[in-house]
py3Dmol code that shows the C-alpha trace and the ligand (Angstrom):
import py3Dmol

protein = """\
ATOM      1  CA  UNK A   1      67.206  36.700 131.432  1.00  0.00           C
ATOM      2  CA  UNK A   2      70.310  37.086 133.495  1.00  0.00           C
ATOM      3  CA  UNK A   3      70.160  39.492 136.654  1.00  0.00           C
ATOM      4  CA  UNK A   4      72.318  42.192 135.817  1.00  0.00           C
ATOM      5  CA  UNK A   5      71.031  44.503 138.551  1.00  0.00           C
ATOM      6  CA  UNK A   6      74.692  45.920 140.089  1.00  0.00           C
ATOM      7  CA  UNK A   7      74.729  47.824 143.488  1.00  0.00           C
ATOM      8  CA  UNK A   8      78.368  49.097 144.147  1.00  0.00           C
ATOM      9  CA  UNK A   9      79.642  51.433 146.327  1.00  0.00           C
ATOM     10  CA  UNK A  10      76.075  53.257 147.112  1.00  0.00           C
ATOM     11  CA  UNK A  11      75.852  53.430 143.131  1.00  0.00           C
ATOM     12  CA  UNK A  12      72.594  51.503 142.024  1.00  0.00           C
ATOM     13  CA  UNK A  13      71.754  50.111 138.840  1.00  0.00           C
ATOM     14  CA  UNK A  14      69.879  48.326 136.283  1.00  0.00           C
ATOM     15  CA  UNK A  15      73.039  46.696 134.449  1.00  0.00           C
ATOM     16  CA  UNK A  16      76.541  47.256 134.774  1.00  0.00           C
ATOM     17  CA  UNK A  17      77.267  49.589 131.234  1.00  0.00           C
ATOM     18  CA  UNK A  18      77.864  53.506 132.024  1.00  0.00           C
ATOM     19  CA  UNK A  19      78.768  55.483 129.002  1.00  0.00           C
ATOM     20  CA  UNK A  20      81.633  56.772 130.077  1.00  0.00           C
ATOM     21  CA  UNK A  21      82.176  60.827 130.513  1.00  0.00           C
ATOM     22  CA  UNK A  22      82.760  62.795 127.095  1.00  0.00           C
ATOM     23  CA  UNK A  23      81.791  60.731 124.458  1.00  0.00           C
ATOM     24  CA  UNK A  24      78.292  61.405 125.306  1.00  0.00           C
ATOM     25  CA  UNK A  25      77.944  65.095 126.042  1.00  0.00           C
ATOM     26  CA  UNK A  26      74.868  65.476 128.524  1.00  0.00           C
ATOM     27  CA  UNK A  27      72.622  62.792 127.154  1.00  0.00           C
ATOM     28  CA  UNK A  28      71.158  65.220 125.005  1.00  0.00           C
ATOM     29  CA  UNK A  29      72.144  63.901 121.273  1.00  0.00           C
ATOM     30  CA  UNK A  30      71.883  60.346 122.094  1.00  0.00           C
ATOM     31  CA  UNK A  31      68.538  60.115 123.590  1.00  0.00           C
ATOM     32  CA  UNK A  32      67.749  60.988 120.180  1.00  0.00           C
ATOM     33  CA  UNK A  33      68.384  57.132 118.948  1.00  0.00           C
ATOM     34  CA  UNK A  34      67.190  55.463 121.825  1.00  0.00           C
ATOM     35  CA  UNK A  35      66.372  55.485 125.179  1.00  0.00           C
ATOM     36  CA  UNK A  36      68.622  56.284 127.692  1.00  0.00           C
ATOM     37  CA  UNK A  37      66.593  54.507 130.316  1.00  0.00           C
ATOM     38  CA  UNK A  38      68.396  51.124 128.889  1.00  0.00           C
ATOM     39  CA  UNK A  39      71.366  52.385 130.449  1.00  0.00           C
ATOM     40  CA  UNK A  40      72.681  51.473 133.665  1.00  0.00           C
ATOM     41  CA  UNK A  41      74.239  54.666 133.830  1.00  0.00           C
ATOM     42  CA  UNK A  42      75.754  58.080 132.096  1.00  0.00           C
ATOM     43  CA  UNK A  43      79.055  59.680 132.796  1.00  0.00           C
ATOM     44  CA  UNK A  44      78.184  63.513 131.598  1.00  0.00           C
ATOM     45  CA  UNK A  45      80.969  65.245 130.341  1.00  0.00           C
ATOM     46  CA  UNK A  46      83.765  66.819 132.611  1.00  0.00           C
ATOM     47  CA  UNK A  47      82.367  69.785 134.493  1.00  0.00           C
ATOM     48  CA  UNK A  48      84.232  72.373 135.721  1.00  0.00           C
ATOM     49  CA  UNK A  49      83.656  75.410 137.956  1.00  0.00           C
ATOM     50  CA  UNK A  50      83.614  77.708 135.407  1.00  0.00           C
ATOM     51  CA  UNK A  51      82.704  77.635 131.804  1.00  0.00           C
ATOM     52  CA  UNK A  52      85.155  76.299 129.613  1.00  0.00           C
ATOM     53  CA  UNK A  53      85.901  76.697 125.701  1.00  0.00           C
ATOM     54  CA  UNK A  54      88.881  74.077 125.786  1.00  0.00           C
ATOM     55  CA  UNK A  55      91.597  73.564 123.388  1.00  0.00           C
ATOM     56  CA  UNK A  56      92.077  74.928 119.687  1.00  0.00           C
ATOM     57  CA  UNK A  57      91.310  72.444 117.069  1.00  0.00           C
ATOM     58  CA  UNK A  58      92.773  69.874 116.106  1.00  0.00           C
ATOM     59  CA  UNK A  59      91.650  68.640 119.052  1.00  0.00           C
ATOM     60  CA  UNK A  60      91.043  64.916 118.119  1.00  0.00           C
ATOM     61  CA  UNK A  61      92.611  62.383 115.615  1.00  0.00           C
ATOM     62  CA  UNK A  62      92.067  58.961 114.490  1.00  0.00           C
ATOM     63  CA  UNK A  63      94.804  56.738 115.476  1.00  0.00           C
ATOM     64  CA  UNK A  64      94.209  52.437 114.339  1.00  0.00           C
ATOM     65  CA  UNK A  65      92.256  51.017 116.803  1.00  0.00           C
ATOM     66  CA  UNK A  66      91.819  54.009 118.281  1.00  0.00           C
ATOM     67  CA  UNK A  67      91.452  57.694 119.012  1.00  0.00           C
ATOM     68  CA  UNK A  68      93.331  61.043 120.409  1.00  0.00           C
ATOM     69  CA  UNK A  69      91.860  63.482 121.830  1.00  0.00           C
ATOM     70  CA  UNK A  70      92.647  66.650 123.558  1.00  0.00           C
ATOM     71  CA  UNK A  71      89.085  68.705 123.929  1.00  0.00           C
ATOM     72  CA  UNK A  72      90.564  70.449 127.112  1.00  0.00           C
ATOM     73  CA  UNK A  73      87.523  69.918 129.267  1.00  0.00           C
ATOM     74  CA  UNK A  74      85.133  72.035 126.970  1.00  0.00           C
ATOM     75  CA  UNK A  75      82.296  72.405 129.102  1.00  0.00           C
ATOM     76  CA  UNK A  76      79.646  75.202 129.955  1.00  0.00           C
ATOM     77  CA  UNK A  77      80.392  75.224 134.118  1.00  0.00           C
ATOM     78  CA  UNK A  78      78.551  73.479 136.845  1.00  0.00           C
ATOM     79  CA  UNK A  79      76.253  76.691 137.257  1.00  0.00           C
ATOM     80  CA  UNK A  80      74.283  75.635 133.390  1.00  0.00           C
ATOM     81  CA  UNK A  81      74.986  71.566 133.957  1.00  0.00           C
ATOM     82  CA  UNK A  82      73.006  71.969 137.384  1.00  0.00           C
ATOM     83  CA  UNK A  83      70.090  74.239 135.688  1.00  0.00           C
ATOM     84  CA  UNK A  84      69.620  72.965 132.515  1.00  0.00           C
ATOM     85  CA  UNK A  85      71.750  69.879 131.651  1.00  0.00           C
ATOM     86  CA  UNK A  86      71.052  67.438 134.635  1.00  0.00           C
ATOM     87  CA  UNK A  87      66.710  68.921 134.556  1.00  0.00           C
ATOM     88  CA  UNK A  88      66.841  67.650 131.031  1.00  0.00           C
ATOM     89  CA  UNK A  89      68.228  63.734 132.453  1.00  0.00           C
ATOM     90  CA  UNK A  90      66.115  63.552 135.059  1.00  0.00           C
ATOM     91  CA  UNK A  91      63.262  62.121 132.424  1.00  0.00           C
ATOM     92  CA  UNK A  92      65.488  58.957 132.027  1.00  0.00           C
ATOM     93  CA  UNK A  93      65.298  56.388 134.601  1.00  0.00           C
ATOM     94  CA  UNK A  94      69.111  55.622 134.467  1.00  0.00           C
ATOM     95  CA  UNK A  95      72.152  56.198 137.027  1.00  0.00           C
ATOM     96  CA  UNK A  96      72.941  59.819 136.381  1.00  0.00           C
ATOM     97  CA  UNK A  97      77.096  60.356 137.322  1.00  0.00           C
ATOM     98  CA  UNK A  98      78.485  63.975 137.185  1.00  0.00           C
ATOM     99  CA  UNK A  99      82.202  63.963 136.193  1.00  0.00           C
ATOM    100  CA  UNK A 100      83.998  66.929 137.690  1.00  0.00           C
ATOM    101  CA  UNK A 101      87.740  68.320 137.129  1.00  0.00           C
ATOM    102  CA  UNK A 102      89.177  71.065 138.605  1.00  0.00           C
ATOM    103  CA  UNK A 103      92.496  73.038 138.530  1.00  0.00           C
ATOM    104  CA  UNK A 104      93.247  73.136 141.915  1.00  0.00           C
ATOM    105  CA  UNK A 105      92.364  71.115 144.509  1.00  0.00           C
ATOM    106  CA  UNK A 106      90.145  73.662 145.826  1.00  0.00           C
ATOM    107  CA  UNK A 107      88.051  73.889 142.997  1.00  0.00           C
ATOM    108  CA  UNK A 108      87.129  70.479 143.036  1.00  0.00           C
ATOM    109  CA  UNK A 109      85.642  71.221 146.693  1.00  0.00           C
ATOM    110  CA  UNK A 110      83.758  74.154 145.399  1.00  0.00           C
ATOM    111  CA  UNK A 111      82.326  71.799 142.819  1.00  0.00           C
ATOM    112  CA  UNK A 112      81.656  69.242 145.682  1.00  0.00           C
ATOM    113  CA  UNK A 113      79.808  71.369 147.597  1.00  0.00           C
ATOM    114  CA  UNK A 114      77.494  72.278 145.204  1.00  0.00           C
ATOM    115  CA  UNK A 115      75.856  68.688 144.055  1.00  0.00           C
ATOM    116  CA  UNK A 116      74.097  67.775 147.225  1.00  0.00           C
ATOM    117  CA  UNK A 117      71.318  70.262 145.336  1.00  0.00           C
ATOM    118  CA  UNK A 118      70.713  68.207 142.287  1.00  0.00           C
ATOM    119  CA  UNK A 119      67.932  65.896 142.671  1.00  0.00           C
ATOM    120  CA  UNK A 120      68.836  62.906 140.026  1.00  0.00           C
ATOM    121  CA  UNK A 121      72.954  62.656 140.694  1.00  0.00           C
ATOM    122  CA  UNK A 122      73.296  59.051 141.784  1.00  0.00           C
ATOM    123  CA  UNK A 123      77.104  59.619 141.952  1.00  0.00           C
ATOM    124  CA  UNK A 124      80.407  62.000 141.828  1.00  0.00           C
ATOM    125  CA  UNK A 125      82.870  60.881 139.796  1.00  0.00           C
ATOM    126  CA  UNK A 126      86.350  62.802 139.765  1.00  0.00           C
ATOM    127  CA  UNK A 127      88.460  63.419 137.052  1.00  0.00           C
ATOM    128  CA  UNK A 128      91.635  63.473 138.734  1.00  0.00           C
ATOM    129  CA  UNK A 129      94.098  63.185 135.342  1.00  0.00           C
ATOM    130  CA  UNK A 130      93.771  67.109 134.743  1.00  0.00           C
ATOM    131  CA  UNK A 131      97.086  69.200 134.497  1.00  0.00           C
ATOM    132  CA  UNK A 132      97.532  70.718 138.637  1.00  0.00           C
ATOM    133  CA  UNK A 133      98.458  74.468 137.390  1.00  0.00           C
ATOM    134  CA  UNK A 134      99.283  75.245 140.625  1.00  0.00           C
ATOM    135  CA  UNK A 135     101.915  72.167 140.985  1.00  0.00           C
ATOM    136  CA  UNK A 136     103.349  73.475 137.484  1.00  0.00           C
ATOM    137  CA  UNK A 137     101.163  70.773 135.294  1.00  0.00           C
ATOM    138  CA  UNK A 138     101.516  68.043 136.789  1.00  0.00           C
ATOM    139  CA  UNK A 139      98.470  66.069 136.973  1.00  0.00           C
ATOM    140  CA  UNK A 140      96.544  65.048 140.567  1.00  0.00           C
ATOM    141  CA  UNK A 141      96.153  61.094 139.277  1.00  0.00           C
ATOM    142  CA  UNK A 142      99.877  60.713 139.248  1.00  0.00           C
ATOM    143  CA  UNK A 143     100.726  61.717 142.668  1.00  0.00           C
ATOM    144  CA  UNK A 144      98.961  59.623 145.656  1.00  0.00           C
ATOM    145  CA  UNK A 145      98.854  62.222 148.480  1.00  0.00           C
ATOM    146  CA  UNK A 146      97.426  64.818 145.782  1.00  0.00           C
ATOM    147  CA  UNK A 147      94.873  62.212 144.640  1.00  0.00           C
ATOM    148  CA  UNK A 148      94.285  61.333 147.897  1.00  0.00           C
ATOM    149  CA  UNK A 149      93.688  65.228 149.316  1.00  0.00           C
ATOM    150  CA  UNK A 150      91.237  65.255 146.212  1.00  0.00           C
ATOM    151  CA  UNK A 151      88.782  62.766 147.027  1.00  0.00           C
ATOM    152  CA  UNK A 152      88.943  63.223 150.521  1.00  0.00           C
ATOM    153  CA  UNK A 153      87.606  67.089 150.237  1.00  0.00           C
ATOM    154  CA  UNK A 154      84.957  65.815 147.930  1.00  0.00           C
ATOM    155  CA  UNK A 155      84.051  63.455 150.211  1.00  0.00           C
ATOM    156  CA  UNK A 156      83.495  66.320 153.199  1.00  0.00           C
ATOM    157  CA  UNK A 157      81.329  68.037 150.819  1.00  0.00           C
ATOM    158  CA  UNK A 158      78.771  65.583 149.353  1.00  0.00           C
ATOM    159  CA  UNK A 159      77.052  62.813 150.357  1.00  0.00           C
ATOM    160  CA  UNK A 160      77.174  61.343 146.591  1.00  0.00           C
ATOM    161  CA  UNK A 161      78.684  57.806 145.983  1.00  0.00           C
ATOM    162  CA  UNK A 162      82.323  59.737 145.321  1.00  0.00           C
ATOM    163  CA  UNK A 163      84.345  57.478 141.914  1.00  0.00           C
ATOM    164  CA  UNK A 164      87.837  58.568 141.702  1.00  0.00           C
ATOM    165  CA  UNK A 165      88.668  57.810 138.352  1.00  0.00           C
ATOM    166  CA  UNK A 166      92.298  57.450 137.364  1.00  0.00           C
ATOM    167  CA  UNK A 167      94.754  58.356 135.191  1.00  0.00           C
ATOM    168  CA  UNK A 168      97.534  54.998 133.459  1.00  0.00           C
ATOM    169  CA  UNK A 169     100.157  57.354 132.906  1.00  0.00           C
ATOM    170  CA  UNK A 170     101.898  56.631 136.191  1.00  0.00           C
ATOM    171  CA  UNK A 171     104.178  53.708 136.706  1.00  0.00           C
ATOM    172  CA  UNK A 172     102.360  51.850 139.269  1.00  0.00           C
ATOM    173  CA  UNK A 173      98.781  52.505 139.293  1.00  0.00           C
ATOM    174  CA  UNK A 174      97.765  50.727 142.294  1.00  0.00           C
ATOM    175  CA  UNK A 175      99.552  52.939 144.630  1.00  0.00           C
ATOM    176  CA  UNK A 176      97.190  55.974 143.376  1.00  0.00           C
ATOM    177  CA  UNK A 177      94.422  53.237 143.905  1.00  0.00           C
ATOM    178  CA  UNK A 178      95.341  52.606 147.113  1.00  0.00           C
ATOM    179  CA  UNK A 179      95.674  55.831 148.199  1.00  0.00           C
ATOM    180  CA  UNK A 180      91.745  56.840 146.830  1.00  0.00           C
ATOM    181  CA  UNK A 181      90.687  53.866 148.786  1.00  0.00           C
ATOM    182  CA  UNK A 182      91.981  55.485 152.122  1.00  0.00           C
ATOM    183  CA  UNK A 183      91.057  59.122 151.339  1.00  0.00           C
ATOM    184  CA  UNK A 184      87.251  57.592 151.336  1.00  0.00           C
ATOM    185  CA  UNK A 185      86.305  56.907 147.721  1.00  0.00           C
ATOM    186  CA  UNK A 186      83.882  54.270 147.305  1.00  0.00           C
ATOM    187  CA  UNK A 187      84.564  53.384 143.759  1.00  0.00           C
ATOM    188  CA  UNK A 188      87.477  53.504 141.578  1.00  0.00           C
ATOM    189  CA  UNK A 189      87.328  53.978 137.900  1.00  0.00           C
ATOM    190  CA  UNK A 190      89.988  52.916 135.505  1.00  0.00           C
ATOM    191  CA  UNK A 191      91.116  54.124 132.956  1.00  0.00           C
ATOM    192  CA  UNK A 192      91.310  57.329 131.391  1.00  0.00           C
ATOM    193  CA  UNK A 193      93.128  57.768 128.241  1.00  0.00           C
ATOM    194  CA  UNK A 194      96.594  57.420 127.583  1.00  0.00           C
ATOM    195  CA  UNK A 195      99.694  60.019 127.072  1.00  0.00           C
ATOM    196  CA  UNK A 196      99.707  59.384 123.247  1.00  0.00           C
ATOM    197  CA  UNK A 197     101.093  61.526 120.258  1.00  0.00           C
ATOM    198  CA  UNK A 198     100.843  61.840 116.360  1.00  0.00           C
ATOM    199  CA  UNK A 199     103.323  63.710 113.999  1.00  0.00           C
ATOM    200  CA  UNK A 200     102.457  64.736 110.551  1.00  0.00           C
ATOM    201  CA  UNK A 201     105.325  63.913 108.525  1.00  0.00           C
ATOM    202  CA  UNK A 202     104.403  66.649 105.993  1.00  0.00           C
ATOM    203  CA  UNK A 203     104.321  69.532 108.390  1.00  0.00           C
ATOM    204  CA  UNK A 204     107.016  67.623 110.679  1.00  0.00           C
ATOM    205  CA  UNK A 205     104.306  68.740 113.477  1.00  0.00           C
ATOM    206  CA  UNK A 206     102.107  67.284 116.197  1.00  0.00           C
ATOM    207  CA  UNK A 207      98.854  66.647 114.784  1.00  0.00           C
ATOM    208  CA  UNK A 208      96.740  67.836 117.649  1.00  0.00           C
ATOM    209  CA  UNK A 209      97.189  71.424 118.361  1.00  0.00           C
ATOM    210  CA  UNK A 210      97.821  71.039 122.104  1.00  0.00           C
ATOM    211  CA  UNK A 211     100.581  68.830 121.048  1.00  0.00           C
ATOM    212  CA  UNK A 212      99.662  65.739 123.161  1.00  0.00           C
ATOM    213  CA  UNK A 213      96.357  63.585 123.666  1.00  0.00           C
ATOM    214  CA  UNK A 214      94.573  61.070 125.335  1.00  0.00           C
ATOM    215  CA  UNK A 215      94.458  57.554 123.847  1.00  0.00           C
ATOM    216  CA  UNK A 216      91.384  55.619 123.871  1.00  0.00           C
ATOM    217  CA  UNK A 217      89.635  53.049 121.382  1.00  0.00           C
ATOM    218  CA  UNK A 218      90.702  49.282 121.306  1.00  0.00           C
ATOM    219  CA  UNK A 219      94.563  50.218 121.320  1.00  0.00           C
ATOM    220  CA  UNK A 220      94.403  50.461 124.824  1.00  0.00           C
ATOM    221  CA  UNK A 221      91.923  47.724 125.906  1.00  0.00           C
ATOM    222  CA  UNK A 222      94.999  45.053 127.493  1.00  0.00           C
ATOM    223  CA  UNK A 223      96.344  47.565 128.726  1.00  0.00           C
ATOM    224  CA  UNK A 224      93.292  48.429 130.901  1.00  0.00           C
ATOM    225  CA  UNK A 225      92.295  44.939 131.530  1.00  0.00           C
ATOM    226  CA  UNK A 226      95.846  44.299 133.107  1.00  0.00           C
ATOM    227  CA  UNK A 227      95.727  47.443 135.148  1.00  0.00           C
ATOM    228  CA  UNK A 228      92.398  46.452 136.818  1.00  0.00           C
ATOM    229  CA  UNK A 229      93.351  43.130 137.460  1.00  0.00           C
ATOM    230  CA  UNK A 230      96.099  44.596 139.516  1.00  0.00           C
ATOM    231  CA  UNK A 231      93.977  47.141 141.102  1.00  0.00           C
ATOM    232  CA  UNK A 232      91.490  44.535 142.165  1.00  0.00           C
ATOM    233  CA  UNK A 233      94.014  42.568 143.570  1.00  0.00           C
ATOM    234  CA  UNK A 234      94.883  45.541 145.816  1.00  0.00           C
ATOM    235  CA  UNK A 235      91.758  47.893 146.989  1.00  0.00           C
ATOM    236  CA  UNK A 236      88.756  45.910 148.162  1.00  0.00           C
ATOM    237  CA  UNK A 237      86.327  48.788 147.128  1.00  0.00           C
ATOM    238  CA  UNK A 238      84.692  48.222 143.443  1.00  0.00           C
ATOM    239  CA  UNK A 239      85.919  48.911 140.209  1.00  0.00           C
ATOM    240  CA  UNK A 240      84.679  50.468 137.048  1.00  0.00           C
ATOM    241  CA  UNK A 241      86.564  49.072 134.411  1.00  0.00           C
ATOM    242  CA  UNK A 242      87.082  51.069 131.182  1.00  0.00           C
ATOM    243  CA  UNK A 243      89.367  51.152 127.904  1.00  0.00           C
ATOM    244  CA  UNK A 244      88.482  50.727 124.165  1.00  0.00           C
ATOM    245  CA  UNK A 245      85.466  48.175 125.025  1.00  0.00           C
ATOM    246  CA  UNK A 246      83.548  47.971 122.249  1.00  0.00           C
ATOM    247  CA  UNK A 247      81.554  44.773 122.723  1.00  0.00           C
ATOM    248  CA  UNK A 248      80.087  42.256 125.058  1.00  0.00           C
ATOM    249  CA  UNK A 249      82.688  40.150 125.320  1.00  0.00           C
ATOM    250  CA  UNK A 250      85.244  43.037 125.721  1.00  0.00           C
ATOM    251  CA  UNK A 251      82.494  43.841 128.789  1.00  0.00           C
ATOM    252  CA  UNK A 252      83.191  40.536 129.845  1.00  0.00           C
ATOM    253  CA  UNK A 253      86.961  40.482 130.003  1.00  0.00           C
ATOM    254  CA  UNK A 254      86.840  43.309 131.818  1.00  0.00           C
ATOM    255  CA  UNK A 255      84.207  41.425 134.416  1.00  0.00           C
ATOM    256  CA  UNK A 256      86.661  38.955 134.678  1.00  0.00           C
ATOM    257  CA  UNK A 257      89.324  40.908 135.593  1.00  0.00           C
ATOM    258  CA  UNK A 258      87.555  42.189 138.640  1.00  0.00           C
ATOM    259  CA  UNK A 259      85.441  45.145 137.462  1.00  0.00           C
ATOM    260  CA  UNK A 260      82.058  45.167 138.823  1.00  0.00           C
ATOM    261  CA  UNK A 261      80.706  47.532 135.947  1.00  0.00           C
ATOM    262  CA  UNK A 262      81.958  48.945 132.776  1.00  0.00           C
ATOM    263  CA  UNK A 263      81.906  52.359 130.665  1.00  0.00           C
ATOM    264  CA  UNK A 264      82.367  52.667 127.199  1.00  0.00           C
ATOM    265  CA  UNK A 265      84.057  55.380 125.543  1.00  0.00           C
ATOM    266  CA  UNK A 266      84.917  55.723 121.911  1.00  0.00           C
ATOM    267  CA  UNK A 267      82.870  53.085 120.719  1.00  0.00           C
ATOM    268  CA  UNK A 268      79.684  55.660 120.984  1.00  0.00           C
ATOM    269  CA  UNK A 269      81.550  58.051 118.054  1.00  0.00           C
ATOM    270  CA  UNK A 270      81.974  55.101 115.755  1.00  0.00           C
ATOM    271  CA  UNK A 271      78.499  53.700 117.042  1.00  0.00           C
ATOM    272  CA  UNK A 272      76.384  55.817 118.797  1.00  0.00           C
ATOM    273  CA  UNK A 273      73.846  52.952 119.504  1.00  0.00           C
ATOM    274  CA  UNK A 274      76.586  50.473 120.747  1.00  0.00           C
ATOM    275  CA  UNK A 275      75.186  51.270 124.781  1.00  0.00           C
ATOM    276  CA  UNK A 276      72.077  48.941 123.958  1.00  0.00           C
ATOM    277  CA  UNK A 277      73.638  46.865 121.618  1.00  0.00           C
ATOM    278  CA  UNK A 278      75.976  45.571 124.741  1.00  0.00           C
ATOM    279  CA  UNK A 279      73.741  45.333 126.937  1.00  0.00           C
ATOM    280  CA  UNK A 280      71.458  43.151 124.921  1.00  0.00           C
ATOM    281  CA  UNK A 281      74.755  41.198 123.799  1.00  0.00           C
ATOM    282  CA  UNK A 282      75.695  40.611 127.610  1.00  0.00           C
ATOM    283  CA  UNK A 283      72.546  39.374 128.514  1.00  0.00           C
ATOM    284  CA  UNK A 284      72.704  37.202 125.396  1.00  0.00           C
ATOM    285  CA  UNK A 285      76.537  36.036 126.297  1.00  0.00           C
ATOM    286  CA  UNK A 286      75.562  35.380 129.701  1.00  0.00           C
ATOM    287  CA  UNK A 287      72.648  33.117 128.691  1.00  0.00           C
ATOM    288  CA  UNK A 288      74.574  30.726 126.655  1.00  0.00           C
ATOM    289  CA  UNK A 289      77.431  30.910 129.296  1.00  0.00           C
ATOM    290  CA  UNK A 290      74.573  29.693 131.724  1.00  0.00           C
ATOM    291  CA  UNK A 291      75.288  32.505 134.066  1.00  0.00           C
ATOM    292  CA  UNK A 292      72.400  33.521 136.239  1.00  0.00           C
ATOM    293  CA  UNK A 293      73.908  37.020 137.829  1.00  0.00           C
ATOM    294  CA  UNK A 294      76.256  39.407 136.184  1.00  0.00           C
ATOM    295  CA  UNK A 295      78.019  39.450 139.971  1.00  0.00           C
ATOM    296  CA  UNK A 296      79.255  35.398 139.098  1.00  0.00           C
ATOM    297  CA  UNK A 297      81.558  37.181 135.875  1.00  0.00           C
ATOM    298  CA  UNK A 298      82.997  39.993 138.496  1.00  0.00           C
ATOM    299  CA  UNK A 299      86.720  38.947 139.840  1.00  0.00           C
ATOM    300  CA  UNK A 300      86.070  35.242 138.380  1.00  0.00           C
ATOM    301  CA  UNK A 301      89.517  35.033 135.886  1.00  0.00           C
ATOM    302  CA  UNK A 302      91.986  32.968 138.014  1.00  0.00           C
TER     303      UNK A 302
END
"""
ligand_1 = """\
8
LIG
C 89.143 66.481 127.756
O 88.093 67.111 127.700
O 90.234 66.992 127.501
C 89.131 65.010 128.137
C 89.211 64.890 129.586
C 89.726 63.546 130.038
O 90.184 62.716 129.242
O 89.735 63.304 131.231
"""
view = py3Dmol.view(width=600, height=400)
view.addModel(protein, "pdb")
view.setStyle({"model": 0}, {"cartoon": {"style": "trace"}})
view.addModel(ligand_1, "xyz")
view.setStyle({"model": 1}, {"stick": {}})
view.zoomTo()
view.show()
């Protein structure tokens, strides 16, 4: 048995696999096919101030290798995640990680200032690749003083582990990385989904109704591993590193790389029991690699 015990950042636990924020809803569904105390951790689905319906359908596609999606942060507000939602976790003895967005920076404070209350959040993670309405749609991942304004106010209001997870679509991602670091976040996750499109050449329109998506699935997975090895070359706080893994060794590239955890994504839709399946295929991988502690993997490509 490898130790795969992972303390980053004030974030605790048990092994280094999160599933990541949307593709599991609020633990609800899955804990139907197995137990979500197996996980390390669980990135519940972008919650905003206010309730939100999100984006007509179609809202997601299949792409190869991958998926689009544009739900528009469909969520029911932090008022029902903090009453019912995060009660209905606190059964599981797993790292319980509330992923917030906002459309102004404000709103993210107002968030902020509310999870101190919840008894079972182990950590804040922020969603800062949302459209800024009030900077005329421009997201607050692509801009470092934005990003950094963002995690700074959620770091005045909570005394949560605060993950600033970022956006690819900018053209040098360890500038916004840099700029989290200084603003006070203690861990940086990367990456959210790509800027991605599909046409139907029989209607001669975009597939998804919004018009654009996020790419995610194994499409994307180089393209993640190369942006958090350049990350971890720049920021000394930890990464969580994320994008189309769907397997142990995927994990482990991403270890590698510099990550000192993982999520995974789209993998739950095509396999909803893929979370355990990793983590017994790390410990397995790490066995016959003769490593003894996850923490030897993390940084260790040269
Ligand atoms: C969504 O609900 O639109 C996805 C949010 C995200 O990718 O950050």
């Amino acid at each position: 048995m490898t130790n795969m015990t992972t303390n980053i950042g004030g974030l605790k636990m048990k092994n280094p696999l999160i599933t990541a924020s949307g593709t599991c809803g609020y633990g609800r569904e899955m804990s139907e096919l197995f137990d979500l105390s197996l996980l390390g951790g669980i990135a519940v689905k972008g919650t905003t101030l206010e309730p939100r319906l999100g984006n007509p359908p179609p809202r997601i596609a299949e792409t190869p290798s991958g998926m689009l999606n544009s739900v528009g942060l469909q969520n029911p507000g932090i008022e029902a995640v903090l009453t019912k939602e995060l009660p209905f976790l606190s059964q599981f003895d797993t790292a319980v990680i509330l992923n917030i967005a906002g459309h102004s920076i404000e709103e993210y404070g107002l968030i902020a200032e509310r999870l101190d209350s919840a008894a079972n959040l182990a950590a804040v993670e922020i969603n800062i690749s949302c459209p800024n309405v009030k900077a005329g749609g421009m997201s607050f991942g692509v801009d470092p003083k934005v990003a950094a304004q963002v995690v700074s106010l959620v770091k005045s209001k909570t005394k949560l582990p605060v993950i600033a997870k970022l956006t690819p679509n900018v053209t040098d991602i360890t500038e916004i990385a840099k700029a989290c670091e200084a603003a006070g976040a203690d861990i940086l996750a990367l990456i959210n989904t790509v800027l991605s499109m599909i046409i139907d050449i029989e209607t001669r329109r975009p597939l998804l109704a919004n018009g654009f998506g996020g790419l995610s699935g194994p499409a994307i997975k180089p393209l993640a591993v190369r942006m958090v090895w350049q990350t971890a070359q720049a920021v000394s706080i930890p990464i969580i590193g994320m994008g189309g893994i769907s397997t142990a060794e995927d994990a482990v590239e991403f270890l590698l790389a510099g990550a000192s955890a993982f999520q995974i994504g789209s993998i739950n839709f095509h396999n909803p029991c893929a979370a355990p399946q990793i983590i017994s295929g790390l410990d397995r991988w790490c066995d016959d690699h003769g490593v003894k502690n996850i923490a030897e993997l993390i940084g260790a490509a040269h």
